[in-house]
N, C-alpha and C positions, 0 to 999 in steps of 0.2 A: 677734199674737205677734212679728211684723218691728220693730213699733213697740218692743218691749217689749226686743227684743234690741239695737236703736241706743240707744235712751236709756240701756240698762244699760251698754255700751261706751263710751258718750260720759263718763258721771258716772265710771266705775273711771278710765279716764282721764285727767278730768280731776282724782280723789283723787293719780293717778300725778306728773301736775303740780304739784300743791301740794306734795308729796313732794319734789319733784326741785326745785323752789325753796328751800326750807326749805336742799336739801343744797346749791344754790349759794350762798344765803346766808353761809352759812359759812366754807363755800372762799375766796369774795371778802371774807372779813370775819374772817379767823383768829383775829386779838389778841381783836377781841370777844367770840368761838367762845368762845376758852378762858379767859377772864375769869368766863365764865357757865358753865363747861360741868357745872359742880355745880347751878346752878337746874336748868338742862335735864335731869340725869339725874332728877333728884328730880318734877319734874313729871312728866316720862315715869313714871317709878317709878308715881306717883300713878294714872296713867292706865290703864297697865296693868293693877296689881294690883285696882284698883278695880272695875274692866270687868269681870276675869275672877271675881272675887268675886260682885261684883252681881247680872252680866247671862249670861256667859257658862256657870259651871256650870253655877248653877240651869237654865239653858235646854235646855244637854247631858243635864242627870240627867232632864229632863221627856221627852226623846226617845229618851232609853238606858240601862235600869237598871243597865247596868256602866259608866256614867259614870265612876264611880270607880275602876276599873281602868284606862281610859282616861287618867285626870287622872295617876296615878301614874307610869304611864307615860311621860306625857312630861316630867312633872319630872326623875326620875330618869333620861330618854334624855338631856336636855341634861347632866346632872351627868355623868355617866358620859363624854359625848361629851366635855367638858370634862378631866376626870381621862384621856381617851385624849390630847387637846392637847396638854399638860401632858406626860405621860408619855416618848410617843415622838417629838414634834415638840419641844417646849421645853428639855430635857432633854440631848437631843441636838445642840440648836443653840443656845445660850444669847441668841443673837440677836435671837429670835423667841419669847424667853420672856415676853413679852406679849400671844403673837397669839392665845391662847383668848380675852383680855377681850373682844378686837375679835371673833373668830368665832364664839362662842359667842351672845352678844348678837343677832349679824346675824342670824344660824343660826333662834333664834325668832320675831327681826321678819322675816326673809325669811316664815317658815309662817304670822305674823300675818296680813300683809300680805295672802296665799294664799289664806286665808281669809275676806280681806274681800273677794274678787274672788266667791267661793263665795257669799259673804251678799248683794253685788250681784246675782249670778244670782237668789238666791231671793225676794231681796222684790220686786222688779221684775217677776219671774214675774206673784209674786201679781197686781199692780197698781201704777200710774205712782208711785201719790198714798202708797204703800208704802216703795217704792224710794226715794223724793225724803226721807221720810220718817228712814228710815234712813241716806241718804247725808247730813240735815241735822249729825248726831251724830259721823258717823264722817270726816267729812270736818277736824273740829276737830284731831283729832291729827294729822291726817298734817306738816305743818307742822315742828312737832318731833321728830318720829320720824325725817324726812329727817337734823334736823340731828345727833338723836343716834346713831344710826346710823354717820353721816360721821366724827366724832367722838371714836367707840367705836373704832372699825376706827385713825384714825389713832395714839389711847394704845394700841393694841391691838402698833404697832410700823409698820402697813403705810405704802408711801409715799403720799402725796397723792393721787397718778395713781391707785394702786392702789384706795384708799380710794374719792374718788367712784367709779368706776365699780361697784365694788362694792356702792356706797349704795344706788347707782341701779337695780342688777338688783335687789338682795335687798328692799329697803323701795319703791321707785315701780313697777318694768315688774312686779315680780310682783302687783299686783293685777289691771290688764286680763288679764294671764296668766292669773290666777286665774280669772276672768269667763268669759273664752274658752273654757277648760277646761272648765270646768264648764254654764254652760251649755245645750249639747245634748245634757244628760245628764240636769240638775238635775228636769226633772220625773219619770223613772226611780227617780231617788237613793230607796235605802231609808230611811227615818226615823231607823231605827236606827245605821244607819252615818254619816250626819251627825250624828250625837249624839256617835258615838266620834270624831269629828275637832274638834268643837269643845271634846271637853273634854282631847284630846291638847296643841289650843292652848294653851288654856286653863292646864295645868299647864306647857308650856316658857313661855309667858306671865309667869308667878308667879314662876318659877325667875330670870329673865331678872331682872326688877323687884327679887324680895327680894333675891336672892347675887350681883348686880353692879352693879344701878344705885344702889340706897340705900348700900351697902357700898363704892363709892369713892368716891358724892355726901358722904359722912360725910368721910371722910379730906381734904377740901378745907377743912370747920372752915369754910364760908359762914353768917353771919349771920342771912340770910332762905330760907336752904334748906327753912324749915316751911314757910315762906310758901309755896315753888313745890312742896311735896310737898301742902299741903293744894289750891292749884291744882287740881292733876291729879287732886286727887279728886273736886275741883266739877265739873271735863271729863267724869270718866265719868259721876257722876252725871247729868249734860246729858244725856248720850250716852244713858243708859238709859231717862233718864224722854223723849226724844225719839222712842223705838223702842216705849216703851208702848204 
């Protein structure tokens, strides 16, 4: 069980790493950043919605017959949380009347991300050859998810400074987070209520992919933007038939 708790620390980790690369990437690499930053949404986009479609519901409705309460939920918790953005921070500060793109986005890669620290707990539980298993697939996005992330937050209005660090809690440290948290708890966890939280993901997931990444990846008018949306579909598909 010792064993089982290092290796699962060490892999979130080192997902946190590749995360926190992807966002220096970027940072050191601006002009290129945002030359690309429509392939990057659009593959993420791909990745996302693909994941959550594929792998994610189905797997939630198999663990909790109100999955779909759950999924609705959290579509509409990010839409709603967006329209509050908007409302009384945007509105009132016209300054900052881009910060839902950036917050709203981080908001469900930060719960992604959360999530995958949760999913490291559990398969690792199971077994090494599980975990390794799982972190083969899930380890492919994190990469781009640093850098859209970073990205997101800086068109979103925030400054640079503000931006990474932000990248950096909400999409890389929240997954050991996630890990740690969960955990010493994870053989406890009811079945059912793991179900409600992957498919809470699940729908701010979707939300995040359909009504902001495709939706300002389009407004960019990029040439081979199919190209990096069909990408990110081949990523999840990887990602699920790796977790098979």
């Amino acid at each position: 069980m010792e064993n089982t708790f290092w290796t699962a620390l060490i892999v979130s980790s080192s997902a946190a790493a590749v995360t926190t690369l992807g966002i220096y990437t970027i940072r050191n690499f601006e002009n290129w950043g945002r030359r690309n930053t429509a392939y990057f949404m659009c593959f993420a986009a791909g990745v996302l919605i693909s994941a959550s479609f594929l792998h994610i519901i189905p797997k939630s409705f198999s663990m909790n017959p109100h999955a779909g309460v759950y999924l609705l939920i959290g579509f509409l918790g990010l839409h709603f949380f967006n329209r509050f953005i908007t409302a009384f921070v945007c509105e009132k500060d016209p300054d900052k009347a881009e910060y839902g793109i950036g917050i709203v986005p981080t908001l469900g890669i930060g719960f992604h991300s959360l999530i995958d620290g949760f999913v490291y707990s559990i398969t690792f539980t199971v077994s090494i050859f599980t975990g390794l298993l799982a972190t083969a697939g899930m380890v492919l996005h994190e990469f781009p998810e640093g850098i859209i992330t970073y990205l997101l937050l800086v068109r979103g209005g925030f400054t640079e400074r503000s931006a990474l660090i932000l990248a950096f809690l909400a999409a890389a440290l929240s997954t050991p987070v996630g890990m740690l948290i969960s955990y010493p708890f994870i053989s406890q966890m009811d079945k059912s209520l793991l179900g409600a939280l992957l498919s809470l993901s699940a729908g701010a997931l979707v939300y995040v992919g359909a009504t902001h990444l495709l939706p300002k990846a389009q407004q960019e008018h990029k040439k081979y933007s199919f190209v990096a949306l069909a990408g990110g579909v081949l990523v999840a598909v990887v990602i699920v038939l790796s977790k098979a």
